[in-house]
LUMVORO-375004 format. One record per residue (C-alpha): x, y, z; residue in three letters; residue number from 1. Coordinates in pm, whole numbers, plus 50000, padded with zeros to 5 digits. Layout:
+-------+-------+-------+-----+-----+
|    c1 |    c2 |    c3 | res |   n |
+-------+-------+-------+-----+-----+
|     X |     Y |     Z | ala | NUM |
...
+-------+-------+-------+-----+-----+
This chain:
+-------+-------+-------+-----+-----+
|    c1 |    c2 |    c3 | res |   n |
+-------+-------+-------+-----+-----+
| 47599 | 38694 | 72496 | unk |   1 |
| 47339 | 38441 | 72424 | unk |   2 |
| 46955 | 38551 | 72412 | unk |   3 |
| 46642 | 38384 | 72305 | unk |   4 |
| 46514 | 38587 | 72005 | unk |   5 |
| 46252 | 38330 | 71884 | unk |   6 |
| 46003 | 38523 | 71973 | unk |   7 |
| 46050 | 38660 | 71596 | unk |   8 |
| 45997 | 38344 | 71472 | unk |   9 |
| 45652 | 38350 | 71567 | unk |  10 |
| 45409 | 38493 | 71320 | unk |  11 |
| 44970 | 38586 | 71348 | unk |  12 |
| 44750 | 38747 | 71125 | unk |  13 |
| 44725 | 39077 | 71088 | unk |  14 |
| 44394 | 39218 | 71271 | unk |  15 |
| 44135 | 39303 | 70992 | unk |  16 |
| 44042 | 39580 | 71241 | unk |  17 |
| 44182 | 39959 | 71231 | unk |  18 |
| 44202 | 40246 | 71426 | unk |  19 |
| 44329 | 40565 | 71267 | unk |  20 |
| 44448 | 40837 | 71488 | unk |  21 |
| 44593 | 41021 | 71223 | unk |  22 |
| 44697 | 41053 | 70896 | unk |  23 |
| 45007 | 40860 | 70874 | unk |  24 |
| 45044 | 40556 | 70710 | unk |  25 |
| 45213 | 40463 | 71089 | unk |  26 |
| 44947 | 40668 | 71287 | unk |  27 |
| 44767 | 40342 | 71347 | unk |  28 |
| 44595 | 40098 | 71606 | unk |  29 |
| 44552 | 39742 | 71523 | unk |  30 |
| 44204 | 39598 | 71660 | unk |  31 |
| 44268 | 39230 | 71849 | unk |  32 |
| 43896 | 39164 | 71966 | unk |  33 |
| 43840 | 38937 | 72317 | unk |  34 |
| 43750 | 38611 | 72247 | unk |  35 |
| 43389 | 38542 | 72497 | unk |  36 |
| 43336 | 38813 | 72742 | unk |  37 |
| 43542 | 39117 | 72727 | unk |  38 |
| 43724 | 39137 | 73063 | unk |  39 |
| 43958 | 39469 | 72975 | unk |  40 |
| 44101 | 39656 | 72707 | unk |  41 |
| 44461 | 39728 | 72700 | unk |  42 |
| 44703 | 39932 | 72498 | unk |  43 |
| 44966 | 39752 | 72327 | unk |  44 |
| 45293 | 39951 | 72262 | unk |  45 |
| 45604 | 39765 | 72062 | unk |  46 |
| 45953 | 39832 | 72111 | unk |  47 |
| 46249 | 39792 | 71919 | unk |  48 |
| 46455 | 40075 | 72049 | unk |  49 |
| 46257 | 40361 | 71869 | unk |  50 |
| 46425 | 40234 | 71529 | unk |  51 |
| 46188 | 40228 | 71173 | unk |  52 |
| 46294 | 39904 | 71099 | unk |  53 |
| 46117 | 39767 | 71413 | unk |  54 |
| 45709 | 39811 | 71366 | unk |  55 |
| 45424 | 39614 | 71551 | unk |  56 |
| 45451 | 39263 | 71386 | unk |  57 |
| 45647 | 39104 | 71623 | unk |  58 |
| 45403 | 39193 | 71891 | unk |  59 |
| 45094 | 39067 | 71679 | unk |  60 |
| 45125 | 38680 | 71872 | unk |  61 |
| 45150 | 38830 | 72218 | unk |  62 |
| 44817 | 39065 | 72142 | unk |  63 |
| 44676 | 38748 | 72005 | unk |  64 |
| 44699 | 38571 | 72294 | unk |  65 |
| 44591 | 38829 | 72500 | unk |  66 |
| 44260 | 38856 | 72319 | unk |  67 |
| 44186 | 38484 | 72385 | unk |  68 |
| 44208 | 38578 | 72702 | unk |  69 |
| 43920 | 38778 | 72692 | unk |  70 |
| 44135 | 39076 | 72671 | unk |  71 |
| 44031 | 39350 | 72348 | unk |  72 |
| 44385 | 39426 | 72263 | unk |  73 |
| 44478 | 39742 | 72090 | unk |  74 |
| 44802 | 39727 | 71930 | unk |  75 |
| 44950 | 40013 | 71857 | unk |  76 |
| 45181 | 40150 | 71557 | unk |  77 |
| 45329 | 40519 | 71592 | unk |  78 |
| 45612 | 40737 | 71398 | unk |  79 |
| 45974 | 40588 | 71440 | unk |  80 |
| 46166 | 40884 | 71288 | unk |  81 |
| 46499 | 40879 | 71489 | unk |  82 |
| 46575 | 41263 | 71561 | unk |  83 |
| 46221 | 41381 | 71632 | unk |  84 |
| 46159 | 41226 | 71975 | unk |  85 |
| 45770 | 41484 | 72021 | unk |  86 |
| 45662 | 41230 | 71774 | unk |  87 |
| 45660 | 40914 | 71952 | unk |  88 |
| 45511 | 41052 | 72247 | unk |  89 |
| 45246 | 41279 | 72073 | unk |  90 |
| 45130 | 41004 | 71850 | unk |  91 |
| 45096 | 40786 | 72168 | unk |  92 |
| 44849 | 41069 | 72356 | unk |  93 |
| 44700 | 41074 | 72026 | unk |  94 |
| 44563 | 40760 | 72020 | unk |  95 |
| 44461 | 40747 | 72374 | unk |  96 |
| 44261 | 40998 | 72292 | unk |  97 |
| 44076 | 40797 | 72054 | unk |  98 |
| 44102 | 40468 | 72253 | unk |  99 |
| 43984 | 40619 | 72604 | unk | 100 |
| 44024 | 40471 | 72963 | unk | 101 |
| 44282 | 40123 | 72869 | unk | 102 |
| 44530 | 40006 | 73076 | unk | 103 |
| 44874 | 40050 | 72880 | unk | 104 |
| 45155 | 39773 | 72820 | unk | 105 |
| 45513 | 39866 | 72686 | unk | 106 |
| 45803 | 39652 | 72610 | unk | 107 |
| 46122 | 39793 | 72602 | unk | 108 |
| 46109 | 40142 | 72421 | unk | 109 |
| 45769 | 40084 | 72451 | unk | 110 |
| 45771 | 40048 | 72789 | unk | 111 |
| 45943 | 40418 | 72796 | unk | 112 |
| 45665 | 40568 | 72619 | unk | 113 |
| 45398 | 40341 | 72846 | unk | 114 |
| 45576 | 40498 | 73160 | unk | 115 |
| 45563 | 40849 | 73042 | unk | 116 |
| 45185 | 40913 | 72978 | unk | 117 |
| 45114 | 40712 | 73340 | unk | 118 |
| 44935 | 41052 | 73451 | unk | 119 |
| 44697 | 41077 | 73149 | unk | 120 |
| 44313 | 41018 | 73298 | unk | 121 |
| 44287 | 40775 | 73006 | unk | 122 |
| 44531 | 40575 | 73138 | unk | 123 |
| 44388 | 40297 | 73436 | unk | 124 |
| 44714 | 40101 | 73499 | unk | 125 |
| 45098 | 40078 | 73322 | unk | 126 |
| 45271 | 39747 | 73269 | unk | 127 |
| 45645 | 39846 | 73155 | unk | 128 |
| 45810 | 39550 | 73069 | unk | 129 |
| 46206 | 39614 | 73051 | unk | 130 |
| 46133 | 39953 | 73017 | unk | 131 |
| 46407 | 40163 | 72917 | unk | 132 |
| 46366 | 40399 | 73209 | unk | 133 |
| 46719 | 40585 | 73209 | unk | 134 |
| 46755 | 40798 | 72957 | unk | 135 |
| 47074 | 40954 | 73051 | unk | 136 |
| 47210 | 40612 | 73203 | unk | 137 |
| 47117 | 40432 | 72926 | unk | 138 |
| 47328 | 40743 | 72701 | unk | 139 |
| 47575 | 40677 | 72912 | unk | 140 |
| 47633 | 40339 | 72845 | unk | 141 |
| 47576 | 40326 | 72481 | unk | 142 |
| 47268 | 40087 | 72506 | unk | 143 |
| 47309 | 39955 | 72083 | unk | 144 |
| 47527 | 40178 | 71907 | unk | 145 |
| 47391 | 40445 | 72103 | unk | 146 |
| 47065 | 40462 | 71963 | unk | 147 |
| 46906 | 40663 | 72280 | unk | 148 |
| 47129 | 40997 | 72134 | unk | 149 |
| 47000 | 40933 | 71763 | unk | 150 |
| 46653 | 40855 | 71882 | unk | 151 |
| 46643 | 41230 | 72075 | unk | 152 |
| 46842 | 41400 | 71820 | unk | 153 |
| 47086 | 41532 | 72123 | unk | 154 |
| 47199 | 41431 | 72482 | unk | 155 |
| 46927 | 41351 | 72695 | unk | 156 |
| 46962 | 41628 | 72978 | unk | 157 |
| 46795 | 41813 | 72639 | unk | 158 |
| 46469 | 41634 | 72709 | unk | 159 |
| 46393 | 41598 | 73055 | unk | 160 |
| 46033 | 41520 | 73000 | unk | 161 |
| 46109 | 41253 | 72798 | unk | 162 |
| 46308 | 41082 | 73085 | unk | 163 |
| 46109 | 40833 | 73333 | unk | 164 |
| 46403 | 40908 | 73532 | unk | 165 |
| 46376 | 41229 | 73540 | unk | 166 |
| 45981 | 41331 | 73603 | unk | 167 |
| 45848 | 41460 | 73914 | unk | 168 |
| 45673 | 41098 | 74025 | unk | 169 |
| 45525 | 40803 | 73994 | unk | 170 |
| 45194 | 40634 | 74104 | unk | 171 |
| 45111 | 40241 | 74235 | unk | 172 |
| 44933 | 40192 | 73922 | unk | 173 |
| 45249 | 40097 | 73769 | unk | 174 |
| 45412 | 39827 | 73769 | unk | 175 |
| 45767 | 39740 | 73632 | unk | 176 |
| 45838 | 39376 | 73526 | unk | 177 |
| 46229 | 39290 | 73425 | unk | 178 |
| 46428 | 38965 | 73357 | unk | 179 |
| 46784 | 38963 | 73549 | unk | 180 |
| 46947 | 38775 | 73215 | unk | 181 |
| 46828 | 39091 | 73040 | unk | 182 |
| 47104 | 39169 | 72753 | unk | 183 |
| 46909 | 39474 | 72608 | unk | 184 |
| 46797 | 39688 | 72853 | unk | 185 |
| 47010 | 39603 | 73172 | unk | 186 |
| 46785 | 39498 | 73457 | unk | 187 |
| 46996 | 39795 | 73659 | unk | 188 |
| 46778 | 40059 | 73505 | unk | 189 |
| 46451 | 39862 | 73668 | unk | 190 |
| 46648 | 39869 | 74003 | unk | 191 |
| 46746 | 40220 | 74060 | unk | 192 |
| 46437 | 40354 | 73896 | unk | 193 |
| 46232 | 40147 | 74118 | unk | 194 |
| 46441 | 40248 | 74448 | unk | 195 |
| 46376 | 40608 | 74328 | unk | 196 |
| 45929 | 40568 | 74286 | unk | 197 |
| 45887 | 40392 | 74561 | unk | 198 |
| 45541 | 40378 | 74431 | unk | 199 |
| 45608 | 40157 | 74147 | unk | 200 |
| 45577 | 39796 | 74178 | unk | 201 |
| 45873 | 39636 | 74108 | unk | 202 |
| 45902 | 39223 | 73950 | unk | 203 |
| 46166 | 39118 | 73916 | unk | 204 |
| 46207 | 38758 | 73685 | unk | 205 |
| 46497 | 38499 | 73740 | unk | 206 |
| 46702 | 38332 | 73462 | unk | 207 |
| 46458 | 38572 | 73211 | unk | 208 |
| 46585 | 38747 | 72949 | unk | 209 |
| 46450 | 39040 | 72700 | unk | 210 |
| 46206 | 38885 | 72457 | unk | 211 |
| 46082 | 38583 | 72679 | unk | 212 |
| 45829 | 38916 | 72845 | unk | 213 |
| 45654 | 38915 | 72502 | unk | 214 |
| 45645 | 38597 | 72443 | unk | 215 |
| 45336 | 38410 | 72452 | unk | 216 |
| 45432 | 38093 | 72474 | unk | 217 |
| 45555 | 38176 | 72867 | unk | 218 |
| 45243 | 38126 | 72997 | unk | 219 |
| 45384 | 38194 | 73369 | unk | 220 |
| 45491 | 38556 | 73277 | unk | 221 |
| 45151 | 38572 | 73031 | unk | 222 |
| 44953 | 38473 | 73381 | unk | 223 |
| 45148 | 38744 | 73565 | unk | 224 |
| 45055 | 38988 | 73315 | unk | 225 |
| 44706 | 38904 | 73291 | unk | 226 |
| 44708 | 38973 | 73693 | unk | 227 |
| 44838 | 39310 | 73698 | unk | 228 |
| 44567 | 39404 | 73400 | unk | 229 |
| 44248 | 39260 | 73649 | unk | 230 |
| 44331 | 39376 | 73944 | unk | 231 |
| 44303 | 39717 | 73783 | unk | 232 |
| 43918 | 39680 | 73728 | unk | 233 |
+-------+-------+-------+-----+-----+
């Protein structure tokens, strides 16, 4: 199956800005500062399906645009250790502890994590863009090579508070945004989760696939985005 993965191709300069939230080389937030007035300030969380090799480059365009926006863009880089699943999460409270009250923006695995510390008072608003929000679905149908098992060390139904699926609920200051030519993360997960948190706003994007929801240069979806962060003011 065909996808457009040119979002890689795209490249930015590294923010000369950084937060430390702890003392990993990893355990770091990269600083993107508004451009004119500051309108919001928004945590940026990568995804890559919780793998090492994936870090917060490929994201460093999308914050960029964001900040020109008049948007102070925080973008996020946390331990990808595949077996030790606390990590990710803990490193993410971590550094909304030192960021305070931001709304939060995941993509893909990141939009797992962004979904799963929605209750935190820090947090004003989630944006989970194809969100992997199935743990034990996703298990179930081997979403690449089957990375969900390695990234949790064991079968899901071991980690139920790691599973959007799978916690108690869900408020309306989240909002899920999926493309139906999704070949990742199958636009199914978005559906059913959705139908279950009735709460959760639910977009849905035609003839979109994976990357084109982090990719600046669709400045329809960019708009959309931009949106959902305001109207949480």
């Amino acid at each position: 199956m065909s996808e457009d993965r040119s979002v890689f191709e795209l490249t930015a300069e590294p923010s000369k800005t950084l937060l430390h939230y702890g003392e990993g080389a990893d355990q770091v937030i990269e600083v993107f500062r508004a451009i004119g007035a500051v309108k919001k300030r928004v945590l940026l969380i990568h995804g890559g399906y919780w793998r090492p090799e994936f870090d917060r480059s490929h994201l460093r365009p999308y914050a960029q645009e964001l900040a020109l926006r008049g948007i102070e863009t925080l973008l996020l880089e946390y331990r990808r250790e595949l077996g030790s699943p606390e990590n990710y999460l803990g490193d993410l409270i971590s550094a909304l502890k030192v960021i305070g009250p931001c709304s939060v923006i995941g993509h893909s695995a990141g939009g797992h994590l962004a979904l799963l510390v929605e209750s935190l008072e820090q947090v004003e608003s989630v944006i989970a863009l194809a969100p992997v929000s199935d743990l034990i679905a996703g298990d179930e149908l081997g979403l690449d090579d089957g990375v969900i098992r390695l990234f949790l060390g064991a079968p899901p139904s071991k980690y139920p508070h790691l599973n959007p699926m799978s916690v108690n609920g869900f408020s309306s200051k989240v909002t899920v945004i999926h493309g139906d030519e999704d070949h990742r993360v199958p636009v199914e997960l978005s559906r059913k989760f959705t139908e279950r948190f009735t709460d959760v706003a639910y977009i849905e994007l035609a003839d979109v696939g994976h990357f084109e929801l982090i990719d600046p240069r669709r400045e329809n979806i960019v708009d959309l985005v931009m949106d959902l962060v305001l109207a949480s003011l």
